[in-house]
ZAFI-762491 format. One line per 3 residues: number of its first residue (from 1); their letters; for each residue z, x, y of C-alpha. Coordinates in nm, 3 decimals. Last residue first. Example, Ala and Ser with C-alpha at 12.3 -4.5 7.8 and 13.67 -1.06 7.14 Angstrom:
<nodes>
2 = SA = 0.714,1.367,-0.106; 0.780,1.230,-0.450
</nodes>
This chain:
<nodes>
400 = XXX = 0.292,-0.701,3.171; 0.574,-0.432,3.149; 0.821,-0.727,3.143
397 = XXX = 1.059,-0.565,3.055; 1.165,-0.278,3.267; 1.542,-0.186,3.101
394 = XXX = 1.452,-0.273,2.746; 1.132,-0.049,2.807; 1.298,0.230,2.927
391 = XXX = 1.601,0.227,2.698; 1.377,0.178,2.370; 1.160,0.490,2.516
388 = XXX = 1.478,0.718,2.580; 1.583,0.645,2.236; 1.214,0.743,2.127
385 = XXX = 1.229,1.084,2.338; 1.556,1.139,2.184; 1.390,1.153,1.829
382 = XXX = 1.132,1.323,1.912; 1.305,1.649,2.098; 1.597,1.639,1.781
379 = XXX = 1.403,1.591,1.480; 1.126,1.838,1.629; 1.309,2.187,1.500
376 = XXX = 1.263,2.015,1.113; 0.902,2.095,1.103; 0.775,1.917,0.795
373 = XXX = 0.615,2.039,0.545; 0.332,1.975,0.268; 0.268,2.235,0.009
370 = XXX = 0.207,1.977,-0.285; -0.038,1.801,-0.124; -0.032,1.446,0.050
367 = XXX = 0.075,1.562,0.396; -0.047,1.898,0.502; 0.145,1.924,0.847
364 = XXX = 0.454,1.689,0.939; 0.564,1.618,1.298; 0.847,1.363,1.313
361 = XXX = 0.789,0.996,1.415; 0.634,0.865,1.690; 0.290,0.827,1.509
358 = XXX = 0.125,0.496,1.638; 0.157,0.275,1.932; 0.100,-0.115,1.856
355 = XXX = 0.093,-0.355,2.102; 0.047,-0.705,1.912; -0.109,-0.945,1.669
352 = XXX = -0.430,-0.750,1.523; -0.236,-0.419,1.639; 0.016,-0.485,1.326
349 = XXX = -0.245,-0.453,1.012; -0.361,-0.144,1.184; -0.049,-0.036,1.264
346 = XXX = 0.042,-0.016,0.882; -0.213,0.254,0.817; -0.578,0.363,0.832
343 = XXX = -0.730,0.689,0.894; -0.989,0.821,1.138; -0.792,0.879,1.419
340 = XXX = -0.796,0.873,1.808; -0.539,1.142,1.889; -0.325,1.159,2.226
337 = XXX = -0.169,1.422,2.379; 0.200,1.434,2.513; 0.264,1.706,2.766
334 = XXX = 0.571,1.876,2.748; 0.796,1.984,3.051; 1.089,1.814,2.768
331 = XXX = 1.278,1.569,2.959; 1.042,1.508,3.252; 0.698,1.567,3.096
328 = XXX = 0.848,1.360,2.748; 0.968,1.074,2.953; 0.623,1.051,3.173
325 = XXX = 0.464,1.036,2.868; 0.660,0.817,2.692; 0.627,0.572,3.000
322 = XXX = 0.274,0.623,3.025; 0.165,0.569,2.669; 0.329,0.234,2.678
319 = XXX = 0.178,0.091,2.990; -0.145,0.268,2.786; -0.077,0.042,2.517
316 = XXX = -0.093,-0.275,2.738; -0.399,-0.228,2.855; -0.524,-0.182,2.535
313 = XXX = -0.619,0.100,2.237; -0.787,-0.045,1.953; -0.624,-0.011,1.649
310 = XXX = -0.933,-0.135,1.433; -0.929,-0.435,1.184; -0.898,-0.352,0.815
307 = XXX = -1.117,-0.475,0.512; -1.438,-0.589,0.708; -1.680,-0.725,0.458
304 = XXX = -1.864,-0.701,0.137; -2.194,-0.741,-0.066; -2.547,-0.648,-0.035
301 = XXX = -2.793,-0.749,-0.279; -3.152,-0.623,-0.322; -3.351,-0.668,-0.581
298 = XXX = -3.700,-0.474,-0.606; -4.068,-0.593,-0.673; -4.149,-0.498,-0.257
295 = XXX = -3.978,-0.110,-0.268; -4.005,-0.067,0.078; -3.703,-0.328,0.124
292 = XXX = -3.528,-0.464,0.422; -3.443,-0.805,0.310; -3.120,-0.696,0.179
289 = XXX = -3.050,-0.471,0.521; -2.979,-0.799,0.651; -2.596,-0.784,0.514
286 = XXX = -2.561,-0.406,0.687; -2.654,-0.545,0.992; -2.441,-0.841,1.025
283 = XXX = -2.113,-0.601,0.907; -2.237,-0.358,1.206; -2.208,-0.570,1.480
280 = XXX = -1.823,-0.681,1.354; -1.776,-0.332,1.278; -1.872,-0.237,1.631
277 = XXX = -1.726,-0.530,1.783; -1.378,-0.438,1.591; -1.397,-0.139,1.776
274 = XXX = -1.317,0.230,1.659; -1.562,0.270,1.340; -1.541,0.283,0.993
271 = XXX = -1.797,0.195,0.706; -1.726,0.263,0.317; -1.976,0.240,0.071
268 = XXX = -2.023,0.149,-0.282; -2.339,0.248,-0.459; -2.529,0.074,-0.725
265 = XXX = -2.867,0.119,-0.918; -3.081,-0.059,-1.128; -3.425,-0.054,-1.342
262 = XXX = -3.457,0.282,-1.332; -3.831,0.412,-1.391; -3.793,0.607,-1.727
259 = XXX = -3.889,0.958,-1.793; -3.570,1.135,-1.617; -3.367,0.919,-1.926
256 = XXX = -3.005,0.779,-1.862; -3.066,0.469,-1.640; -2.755,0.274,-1.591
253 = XXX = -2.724,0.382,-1.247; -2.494,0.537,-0.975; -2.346,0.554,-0.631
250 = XXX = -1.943,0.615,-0.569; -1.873,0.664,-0.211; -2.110,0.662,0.020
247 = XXX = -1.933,0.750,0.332; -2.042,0.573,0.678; -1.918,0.652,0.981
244 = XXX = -1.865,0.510,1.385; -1.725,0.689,1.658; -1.725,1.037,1.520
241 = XXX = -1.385,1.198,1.457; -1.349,1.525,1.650; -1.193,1.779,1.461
238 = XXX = -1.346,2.027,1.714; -1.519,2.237,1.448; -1.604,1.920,1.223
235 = XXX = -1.777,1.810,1.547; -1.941,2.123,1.610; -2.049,2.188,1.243
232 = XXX = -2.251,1.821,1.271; -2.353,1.751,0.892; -2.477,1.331,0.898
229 = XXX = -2.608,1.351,1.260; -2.451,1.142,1.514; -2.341,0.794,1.571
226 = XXX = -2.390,0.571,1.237; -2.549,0.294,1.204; -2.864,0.518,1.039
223 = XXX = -2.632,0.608,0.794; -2.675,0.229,0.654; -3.083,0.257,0.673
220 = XXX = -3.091,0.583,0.473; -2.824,0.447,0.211; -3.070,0.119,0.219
217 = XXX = -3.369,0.356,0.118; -3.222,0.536,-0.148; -3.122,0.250,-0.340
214 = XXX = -3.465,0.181,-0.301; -3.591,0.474,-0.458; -3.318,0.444,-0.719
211 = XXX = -3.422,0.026,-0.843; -3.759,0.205,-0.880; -4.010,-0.074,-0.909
208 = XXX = -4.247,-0.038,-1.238; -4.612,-0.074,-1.379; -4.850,0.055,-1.197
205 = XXX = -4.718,0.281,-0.903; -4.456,0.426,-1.133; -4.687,0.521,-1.403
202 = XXX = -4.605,0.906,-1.514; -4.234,0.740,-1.468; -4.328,0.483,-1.716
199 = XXX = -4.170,0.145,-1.625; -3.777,0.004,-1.567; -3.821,-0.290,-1.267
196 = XXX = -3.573,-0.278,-1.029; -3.255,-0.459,-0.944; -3.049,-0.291,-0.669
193 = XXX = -2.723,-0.370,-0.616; -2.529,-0.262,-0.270; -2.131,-0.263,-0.238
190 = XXX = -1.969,-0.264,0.032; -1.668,-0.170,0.197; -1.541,-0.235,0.610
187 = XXX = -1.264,-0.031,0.758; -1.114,0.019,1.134; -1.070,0.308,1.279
184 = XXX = -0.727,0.395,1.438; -0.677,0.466,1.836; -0.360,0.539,2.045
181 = XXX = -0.233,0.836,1.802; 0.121,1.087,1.901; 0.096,1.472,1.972
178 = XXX = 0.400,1.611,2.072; 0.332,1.952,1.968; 0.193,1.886,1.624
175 = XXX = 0.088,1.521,1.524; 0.394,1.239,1.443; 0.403,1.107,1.084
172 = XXX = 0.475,0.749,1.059; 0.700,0.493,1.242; 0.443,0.280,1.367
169 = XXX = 0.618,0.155,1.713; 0.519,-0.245,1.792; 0.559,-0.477,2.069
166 = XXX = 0.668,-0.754,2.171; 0.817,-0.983,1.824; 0.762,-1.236,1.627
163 = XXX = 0.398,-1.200,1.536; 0.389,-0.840,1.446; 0.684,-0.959,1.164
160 = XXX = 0.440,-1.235,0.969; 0.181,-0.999,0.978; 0.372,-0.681,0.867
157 = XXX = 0.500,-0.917,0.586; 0.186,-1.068,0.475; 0.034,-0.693,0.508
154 = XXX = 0.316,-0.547,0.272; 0.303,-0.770,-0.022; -0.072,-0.805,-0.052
151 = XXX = -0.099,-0.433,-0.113; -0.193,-0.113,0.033; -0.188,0.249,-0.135
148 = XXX = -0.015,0.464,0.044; 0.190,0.187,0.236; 0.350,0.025,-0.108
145 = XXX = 0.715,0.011,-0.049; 0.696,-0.029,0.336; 1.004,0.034,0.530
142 = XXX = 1.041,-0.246,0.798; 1.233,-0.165,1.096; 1.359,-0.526,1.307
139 = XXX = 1.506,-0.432,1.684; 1.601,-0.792,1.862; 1.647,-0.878,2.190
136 = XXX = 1.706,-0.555,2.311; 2.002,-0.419,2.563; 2.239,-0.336,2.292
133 = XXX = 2.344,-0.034,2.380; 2.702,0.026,2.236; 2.646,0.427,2.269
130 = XXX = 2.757,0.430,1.876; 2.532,0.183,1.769; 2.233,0.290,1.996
127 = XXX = 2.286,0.638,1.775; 2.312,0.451,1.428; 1.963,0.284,1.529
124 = XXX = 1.793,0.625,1.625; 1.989,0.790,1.327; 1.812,0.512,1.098
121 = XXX = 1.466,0.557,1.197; 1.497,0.902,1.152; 1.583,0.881,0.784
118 = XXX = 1.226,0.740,0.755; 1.089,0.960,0.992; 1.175,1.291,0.773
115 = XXX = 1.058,1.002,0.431; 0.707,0.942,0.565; 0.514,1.149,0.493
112 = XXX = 0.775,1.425,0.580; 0.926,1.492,0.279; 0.676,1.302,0.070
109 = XXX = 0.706,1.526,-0.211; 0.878,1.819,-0.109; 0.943,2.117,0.169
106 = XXX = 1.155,2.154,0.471; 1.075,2.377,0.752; 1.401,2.423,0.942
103 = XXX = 1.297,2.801,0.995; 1.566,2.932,0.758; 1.398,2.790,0.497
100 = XXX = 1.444,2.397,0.357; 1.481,2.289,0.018; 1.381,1.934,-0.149
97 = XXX = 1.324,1.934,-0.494; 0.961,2.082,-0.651; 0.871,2.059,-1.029
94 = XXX = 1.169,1.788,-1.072; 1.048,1.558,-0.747; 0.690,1.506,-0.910
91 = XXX = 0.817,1.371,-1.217; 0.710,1.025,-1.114; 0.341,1.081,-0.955
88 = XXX = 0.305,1.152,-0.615; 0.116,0.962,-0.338; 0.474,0.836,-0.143
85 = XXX = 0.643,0.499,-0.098; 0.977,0.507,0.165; 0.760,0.377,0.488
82 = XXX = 0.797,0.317,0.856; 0.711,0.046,1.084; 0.926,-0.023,1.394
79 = XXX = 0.915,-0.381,1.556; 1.026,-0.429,1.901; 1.140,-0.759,2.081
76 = XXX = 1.240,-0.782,2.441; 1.516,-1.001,2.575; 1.857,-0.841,2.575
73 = XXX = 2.161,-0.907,2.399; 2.068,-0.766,2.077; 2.031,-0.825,1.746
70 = XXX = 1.931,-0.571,1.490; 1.703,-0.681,1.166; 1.669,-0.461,0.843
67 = XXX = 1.407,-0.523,0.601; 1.292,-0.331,0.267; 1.038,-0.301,0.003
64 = XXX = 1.053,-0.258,-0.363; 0.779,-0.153,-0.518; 0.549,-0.249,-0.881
61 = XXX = 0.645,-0.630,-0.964; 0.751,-0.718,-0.654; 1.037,-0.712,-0.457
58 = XXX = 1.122,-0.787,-0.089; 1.507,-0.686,0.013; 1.666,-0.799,0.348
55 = XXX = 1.888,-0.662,0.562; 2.103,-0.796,0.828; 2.199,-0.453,1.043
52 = XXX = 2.487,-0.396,1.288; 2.451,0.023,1.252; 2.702,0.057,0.943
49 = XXX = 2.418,-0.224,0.749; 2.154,0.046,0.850; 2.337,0.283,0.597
46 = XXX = 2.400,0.071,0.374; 2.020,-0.077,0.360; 1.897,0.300,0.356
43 = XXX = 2.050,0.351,0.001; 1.938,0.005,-0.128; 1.583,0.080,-0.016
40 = XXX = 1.579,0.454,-0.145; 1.724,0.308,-0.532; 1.447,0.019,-0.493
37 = XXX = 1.177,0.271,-0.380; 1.265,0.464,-0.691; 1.332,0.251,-0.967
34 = XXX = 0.952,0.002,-0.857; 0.769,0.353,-0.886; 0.398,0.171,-0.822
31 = XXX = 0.371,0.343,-0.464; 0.522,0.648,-0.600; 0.892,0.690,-0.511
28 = XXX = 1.058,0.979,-0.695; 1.374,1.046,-0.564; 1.500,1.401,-0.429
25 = XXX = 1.344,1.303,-0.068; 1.638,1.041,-0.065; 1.903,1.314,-0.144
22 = XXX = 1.752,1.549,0.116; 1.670,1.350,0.383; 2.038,1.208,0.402
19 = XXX = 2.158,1.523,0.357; 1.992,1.679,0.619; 2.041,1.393,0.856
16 = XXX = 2.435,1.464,0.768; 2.352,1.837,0.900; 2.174,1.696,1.253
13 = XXX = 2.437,1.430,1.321; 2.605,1.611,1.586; 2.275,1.784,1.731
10 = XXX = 2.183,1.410,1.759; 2.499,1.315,1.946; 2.513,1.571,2.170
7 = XXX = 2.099,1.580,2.260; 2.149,1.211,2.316; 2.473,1.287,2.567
4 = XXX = 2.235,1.537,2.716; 1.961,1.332,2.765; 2.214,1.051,2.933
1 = X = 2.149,0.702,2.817
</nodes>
């Protein structure tokens, strides 16, 4: 594949992209809107059936979610994740449609997280249509139905799909000026009881144990785990995500009188960190915390585990790296830069099973508000550096 034959073909396609983005960004599609992701899923599903797809529908009782397979002629497998759910509420779509300015900034819910990429996905396949290249074994997109907020659903399917095929591209929201993500923190919740002893608070050393005092005391130990101070300006200032954090969530306790010893108290906390050792190391830590008490007549029970394993960034994923690198510097003169971040999304689930690279999709800013956009001028660049990608890697498999 030529650049400028890709650049042809995706500068012809650019206004029926528009459309395309514009009629399914005009849907509502809240995690739990089972209408709306159905009506986007049966929409994309003819337009990846033109491309040589077999797709499949998986429904539930709140989403809709979709599969489309490719065969090829070719040997390696690749799995693209994308997804057609958003965070908004139905109604959402009426106080703000789609429009775009004159700057190819488009605006509305979900427009670029993830629904920009979304329609992406299927010009990329329409274009290897059209240029007859067919030199992958197989090419299978799932569009999540529930992604913003999880579910049983989507992570049996991502896991059952990460295990059939080479490697995996998470078709979500690319960062600014070719930025793309290597690393993803992992997640781990708890949640610590403490059962005290209620007493006169004029009389706490007599007669009660403060179930809040040592409450206290295992949030101390806990943020102790973590790397750095609790308030670090120059980290915020850098957007540097720490290695390993701890956020305490939700605490509270029945107690409702400043004169009364509590007799319980609660928190639920969430732990992330880069490395499934570190969560691993920490989740053993956390669980002997329970018999670290300064309050001696109080309760302690700890509760939880590791909810979602790390994207860790391999070997392998720096092969990957280096190729779209090296495709970017010569196509564009760009350098590519590479986030480690904080959240959680489909490529975690994925990365447990095989290569996964993260955020190849079109650059959005201020996803999950109501003034989120995404920069329209970056459909073309990104989407020809992932055509060139497929080609490099169908053409060089093995890479290891």
């Amino acid at each position: 594949m030529e650049v400028e034959q890709l650049q042809t073909l995706i500068e012809k396609d650019f206004p029926t992209y528009i459309k395309d983005l514009e009629y399914i960004t005009n849907i509502d599609s809240g995690s739990r809107d089972k209408d709306g992701t159905h009506k986007i899923a049966e929409y994309l599903a003819e337009k990846l059936k033109a491309s040589g797809a077999h797709t499949e529908f998986v429904t539930n009782e709140d989403s809709t979610h979709l599969i489309a397979r490719f065969q090829g002629k070719g040997k390696v497998k690749i799995l693209m994740l994308a997804h057609i759910d958003t965070v908004f509420d139905t109604g959402e779509v009426s106080r703000r449609p789609f429009h775009m300015d004159q700057n190819k900034k488009a605006y509305g819910p979900g427009v670029g997280d993830d629904k920009a990429t979304v329609i992406q996905t299927v010009y990329v396949m329409k274009i290897l249509h059209e240029l007859d290249f067919h030199d992958y074994g197989e090419v299978i997109i799932y569009y999540n139905g529930q992604e913003e907020i999880g579910s049983d659903d989507a992570e049996k399917i991502i896991t059952k799909l990460a295990q059939e095929v080479d490697f995996c591209i998470v078709m979500d929201t690319a960062r600014p000026k070719w930025g793309i993500v290597t690393q993803r923190k992992g997640r781990s919740s708890y949640r610590v009881d403490v059962t005290g002893k209620a007493g006169h608070a004029g009389n706490s050393s007599q007669n009660g144990a403060s179930a809040t005092v040592e409450l206290a005391h295992q949030i101390l130990n806990i943020y102790s785990l973590t790397r750095g101070p609790l308030v670090d300006g120059n980290l915020a200032q850098r957007a540097i995500a720490p290695d390993i954090t701890a956020n305490i969530g939700i605490i509270g306790t029945k107690n409702t009188k400043v004169n009364v010893i509590p007799a319980d108290a609660f928190a639920e906390i969430e732990i992330r960190a880069f490395s499934l050792s570190d969560l691993k190391r920490l989740d053993k830590q956390i669980h002997d915390f329970a018999q670290c008490k300064i309050v001696s007549d109080a309760k302690v029970v700890i509760k939880g585990s590791i909810q979602n394993v790390p994207l860790e960034k391999t070997k392998q994923i720096s092969v990957l790296v280096d190729i779209y690198r090296t495709l970017v510097k010569q196509t564009y003169q760009a350098d590519v830069w590479e986030e480690a971040a904080g959240g959680v999304t489909d490529g975690n689930v994925a990365a447990l099973y095989v290569p996964t690279l993260d955020a190849l999709g079109i650059e959005n800013y201020d996803e999950h508000t109501d003034h989120e956009w995404v920069d329209l001028n970056t459909v073309g660049p990104r989407t020809a550096a992932l055509l060139l990608l497929i080609q490099e890697v169908c053409q060089k498999w093995p890479l290891w």
